[in-house]
C-alpha positions as a Markdown table, in Angstrom:
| # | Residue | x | y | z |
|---|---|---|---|---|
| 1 | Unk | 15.0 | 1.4 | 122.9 |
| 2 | Unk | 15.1 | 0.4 | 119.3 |
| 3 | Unk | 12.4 | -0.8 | 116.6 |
| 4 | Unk | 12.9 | -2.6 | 113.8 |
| 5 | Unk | 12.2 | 0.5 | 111.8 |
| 6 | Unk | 15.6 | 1.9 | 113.6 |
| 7 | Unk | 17.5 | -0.5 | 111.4 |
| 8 | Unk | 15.7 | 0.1 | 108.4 |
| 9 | Unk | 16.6 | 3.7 | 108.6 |
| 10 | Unk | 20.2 | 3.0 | 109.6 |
| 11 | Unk | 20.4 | 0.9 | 106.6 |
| 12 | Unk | 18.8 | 3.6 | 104.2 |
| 13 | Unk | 21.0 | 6.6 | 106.0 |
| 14 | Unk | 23.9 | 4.5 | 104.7 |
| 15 | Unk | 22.9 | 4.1 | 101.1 |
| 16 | Unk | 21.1 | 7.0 | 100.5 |
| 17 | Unk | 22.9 | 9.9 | 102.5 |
| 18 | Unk | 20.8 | 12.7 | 101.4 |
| 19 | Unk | 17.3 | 11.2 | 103.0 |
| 20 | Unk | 15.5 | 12.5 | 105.4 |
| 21 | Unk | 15.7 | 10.1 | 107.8 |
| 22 | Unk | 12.9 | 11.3 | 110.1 |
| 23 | Unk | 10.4 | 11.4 | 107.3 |
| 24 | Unk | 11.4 | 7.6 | 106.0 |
| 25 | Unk | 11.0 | 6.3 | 110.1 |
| 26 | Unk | 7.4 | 8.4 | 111.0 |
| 27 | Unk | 6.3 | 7.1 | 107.2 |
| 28 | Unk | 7.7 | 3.3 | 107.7 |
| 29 | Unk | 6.3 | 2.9 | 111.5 |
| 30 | Unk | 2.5 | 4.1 | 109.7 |
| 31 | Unk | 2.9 | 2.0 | 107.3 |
| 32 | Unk | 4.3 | -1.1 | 109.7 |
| 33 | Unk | 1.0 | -0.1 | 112.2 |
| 34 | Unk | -1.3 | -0.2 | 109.0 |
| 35 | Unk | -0.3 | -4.0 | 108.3 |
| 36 | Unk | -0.1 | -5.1 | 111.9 |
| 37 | Unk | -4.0 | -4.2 | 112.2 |
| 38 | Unk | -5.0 | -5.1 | 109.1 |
| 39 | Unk | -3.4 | -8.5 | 109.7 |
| 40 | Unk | -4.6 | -9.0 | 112.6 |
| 41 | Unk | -8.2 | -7.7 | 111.8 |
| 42 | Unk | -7.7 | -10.5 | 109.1 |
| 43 | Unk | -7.2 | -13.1 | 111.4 |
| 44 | Unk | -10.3 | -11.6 | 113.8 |
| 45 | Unk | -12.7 | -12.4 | 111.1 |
| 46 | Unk | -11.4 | -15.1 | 109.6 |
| 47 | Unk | -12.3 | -16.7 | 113.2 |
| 48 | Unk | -15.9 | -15.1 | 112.5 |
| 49 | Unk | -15.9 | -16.9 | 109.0 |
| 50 | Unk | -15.8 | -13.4 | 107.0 |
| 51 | Unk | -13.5 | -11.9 | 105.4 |
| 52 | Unk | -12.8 | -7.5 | 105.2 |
| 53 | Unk | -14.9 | -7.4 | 101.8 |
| 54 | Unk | -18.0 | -9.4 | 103.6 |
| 55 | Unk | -17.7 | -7.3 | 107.1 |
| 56 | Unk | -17.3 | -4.3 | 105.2 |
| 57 | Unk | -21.1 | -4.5 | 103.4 |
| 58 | Unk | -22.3 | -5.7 | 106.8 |
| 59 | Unk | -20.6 | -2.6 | 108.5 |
| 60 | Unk | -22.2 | 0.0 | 105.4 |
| 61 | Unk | -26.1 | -1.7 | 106.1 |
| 62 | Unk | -25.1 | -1.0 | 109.9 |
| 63 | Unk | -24.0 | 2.7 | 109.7 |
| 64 | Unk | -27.0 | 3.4 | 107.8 |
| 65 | Unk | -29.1 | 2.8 | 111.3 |
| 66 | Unk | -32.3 | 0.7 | 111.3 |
| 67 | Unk | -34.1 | -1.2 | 109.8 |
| 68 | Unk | -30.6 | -1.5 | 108.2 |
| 69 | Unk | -31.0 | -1.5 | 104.8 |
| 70 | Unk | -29.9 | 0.3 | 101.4 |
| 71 | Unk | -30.2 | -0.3 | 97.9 |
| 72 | Unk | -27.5 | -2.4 | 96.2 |
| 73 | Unk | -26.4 | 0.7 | 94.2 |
| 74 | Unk | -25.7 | 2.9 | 97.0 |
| 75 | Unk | -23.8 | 0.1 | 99.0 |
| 76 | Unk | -21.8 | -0.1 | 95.9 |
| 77 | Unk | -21.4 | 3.9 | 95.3 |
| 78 | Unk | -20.1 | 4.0 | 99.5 |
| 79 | Unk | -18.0 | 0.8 | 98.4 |
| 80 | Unk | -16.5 | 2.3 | 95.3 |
| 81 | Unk | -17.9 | -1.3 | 93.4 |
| 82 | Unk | -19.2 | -1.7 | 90.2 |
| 83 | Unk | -23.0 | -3.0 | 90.7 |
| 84 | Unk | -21.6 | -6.6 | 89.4 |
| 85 | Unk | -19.5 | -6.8 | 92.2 |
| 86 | Unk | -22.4 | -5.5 | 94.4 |
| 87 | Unk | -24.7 | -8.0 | 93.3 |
| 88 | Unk | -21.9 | -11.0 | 94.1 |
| 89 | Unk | -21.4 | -9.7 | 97.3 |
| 90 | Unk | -24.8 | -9.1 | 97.9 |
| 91 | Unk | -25.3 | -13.2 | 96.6 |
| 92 | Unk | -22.4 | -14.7 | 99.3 |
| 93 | Unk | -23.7 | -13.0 | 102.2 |
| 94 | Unk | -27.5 | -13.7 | 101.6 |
| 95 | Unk | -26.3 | -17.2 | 101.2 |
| 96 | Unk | -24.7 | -17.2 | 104.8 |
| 97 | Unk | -28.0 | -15.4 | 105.9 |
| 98 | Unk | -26.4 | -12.4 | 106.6 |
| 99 | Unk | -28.4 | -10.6 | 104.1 |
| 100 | Unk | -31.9 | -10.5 | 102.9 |
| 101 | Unk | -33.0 | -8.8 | 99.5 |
| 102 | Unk | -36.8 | -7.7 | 98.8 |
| 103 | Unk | -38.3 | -5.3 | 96.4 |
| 104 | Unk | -39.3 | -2.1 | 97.9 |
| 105 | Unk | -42.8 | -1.6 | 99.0 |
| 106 | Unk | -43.9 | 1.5 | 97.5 |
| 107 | Unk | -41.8 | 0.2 | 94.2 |
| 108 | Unk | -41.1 | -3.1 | 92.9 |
| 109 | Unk | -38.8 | -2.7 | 90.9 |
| 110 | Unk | -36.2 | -1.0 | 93.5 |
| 111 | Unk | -34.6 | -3.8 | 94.9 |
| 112 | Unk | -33.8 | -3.2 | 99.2 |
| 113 | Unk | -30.5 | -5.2 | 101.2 |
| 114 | Unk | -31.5 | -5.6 | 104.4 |
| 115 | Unk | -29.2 | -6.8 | 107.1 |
| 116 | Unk | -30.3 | -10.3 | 109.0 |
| 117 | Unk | -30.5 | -10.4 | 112.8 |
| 118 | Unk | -27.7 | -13.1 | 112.0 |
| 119 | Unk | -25.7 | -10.6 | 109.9 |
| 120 | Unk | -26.2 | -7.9 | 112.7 |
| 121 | Unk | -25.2 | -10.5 | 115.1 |
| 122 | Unk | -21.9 | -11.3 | 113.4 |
| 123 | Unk | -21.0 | -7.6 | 112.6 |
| 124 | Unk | -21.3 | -6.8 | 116.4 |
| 125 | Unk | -18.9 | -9.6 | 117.4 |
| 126 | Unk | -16.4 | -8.8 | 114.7 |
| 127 | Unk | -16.8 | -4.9 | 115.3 |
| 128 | Unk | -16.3 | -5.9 | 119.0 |
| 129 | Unk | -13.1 | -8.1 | 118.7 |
| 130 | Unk | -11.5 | -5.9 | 116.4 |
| 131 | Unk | -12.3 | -2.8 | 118.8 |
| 132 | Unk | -10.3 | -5.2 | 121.2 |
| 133 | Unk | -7.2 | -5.4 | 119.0 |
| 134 | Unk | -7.3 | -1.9 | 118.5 |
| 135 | Unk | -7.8 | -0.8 | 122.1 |
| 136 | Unk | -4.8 | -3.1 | 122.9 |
| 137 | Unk | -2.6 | -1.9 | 121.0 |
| 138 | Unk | -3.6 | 1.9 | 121.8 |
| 139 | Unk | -3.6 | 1.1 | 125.6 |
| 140 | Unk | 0.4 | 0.9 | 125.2 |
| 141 | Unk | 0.3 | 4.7 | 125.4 |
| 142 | Unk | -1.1 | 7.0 | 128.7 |
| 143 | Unk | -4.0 | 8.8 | 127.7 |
| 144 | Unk | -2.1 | 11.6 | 127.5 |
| 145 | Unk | 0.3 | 10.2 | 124.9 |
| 146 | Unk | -2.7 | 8.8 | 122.9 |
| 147 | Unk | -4.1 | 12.5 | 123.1 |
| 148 | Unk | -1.1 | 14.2 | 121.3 |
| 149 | Unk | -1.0 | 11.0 | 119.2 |
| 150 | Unk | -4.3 | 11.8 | 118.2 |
| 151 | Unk | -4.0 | 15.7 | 117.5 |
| 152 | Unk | -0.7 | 14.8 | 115.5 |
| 153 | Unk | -2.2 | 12.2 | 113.2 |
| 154 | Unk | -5.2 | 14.8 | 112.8 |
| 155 | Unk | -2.8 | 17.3 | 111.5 |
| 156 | Unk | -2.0 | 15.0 | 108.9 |
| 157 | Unk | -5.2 | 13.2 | 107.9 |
| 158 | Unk | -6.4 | 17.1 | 107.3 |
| 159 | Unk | -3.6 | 17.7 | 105.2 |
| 160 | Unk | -4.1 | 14.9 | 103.0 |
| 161 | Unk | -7.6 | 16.0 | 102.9 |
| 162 | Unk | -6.8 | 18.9 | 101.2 |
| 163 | Unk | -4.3 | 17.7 | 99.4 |
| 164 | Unk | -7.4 | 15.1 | 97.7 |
| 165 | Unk | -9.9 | 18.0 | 97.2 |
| 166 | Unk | -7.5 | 20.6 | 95.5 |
């Protein structure tokens, strides 16, 4: 059975003789299963009325385990944002309730994000349909396929692990 990606190779084997053809079809099919999930992760939360940037602040007060909450300069240093762009984020999703901001207890002038029971609400529905997409697109494989699947792609996440901390 053939895959688009089986013409894009043929095409490139053609033009460029000396290619590694296996390399150019594992490294096209990642990056063809990148786009289909983020597209269709897209389309998941555009039906929530969020968008990756919004879900992903929700998702960092959420990993952080109750009550929830962080200061706007950490979300932006697990973000990689400058605090500007923290602080507009921060503004959209207070204004769909998803947010609230406070100033700390013990110091007023540290300023707290706090995810809303609406916000929490809206993560775990997005989290939940996207889990969907994912799971039906894994479920093409047996368990054992997604197994070796899994120890291969580990191999490779380590190396480029490395490869970042050299």
């Amino acid at each position: 059975m053939k895959d688009s990606i089986d013409t894009h190779v043929e095409l490139w084997s053609r033009e460029l003789p000396d290619m590694d053809l296996r390399v150019e079809g594992i490294a096209t099919r990642l990056q063809a299963l990148g786009r289909y999930l983020d597209r269709r992760r897209d389309a998941v939360l555009a039906g929530h009325g969020l968008q990756w940037w919004g879900f992903k602040t929700l998702h960092m007060l959420r990993r952080g385990g109750a009550p929830y909450q962080s200061t706007p300069g950490r979300l932006a240093t697990q973000l990689g944002l400058s605090p500007a762009a923290m602080t507009n984020r921060l503004d959209a999703l207070e204004r769909m309730t998803y947010v609230a901001r406070h100033h700390d207890r013990d110091d007023r002038r540290k300023v707290v994000a706090t995810l809303t029971d609406s916000g929490l609400k809206i993560w775990q529905q997005a989290l939940g349909d996207i889990t969907q997409v994912e799971v039906d697109l894994v479920n093409q494989l047996s368990p054992a396929d997604q197994d070796q699947l899994t120890g291969l792609l580990r191999i490779l996440v380590l190396t480029t692990e490395q490869q970042e901390n050299v």
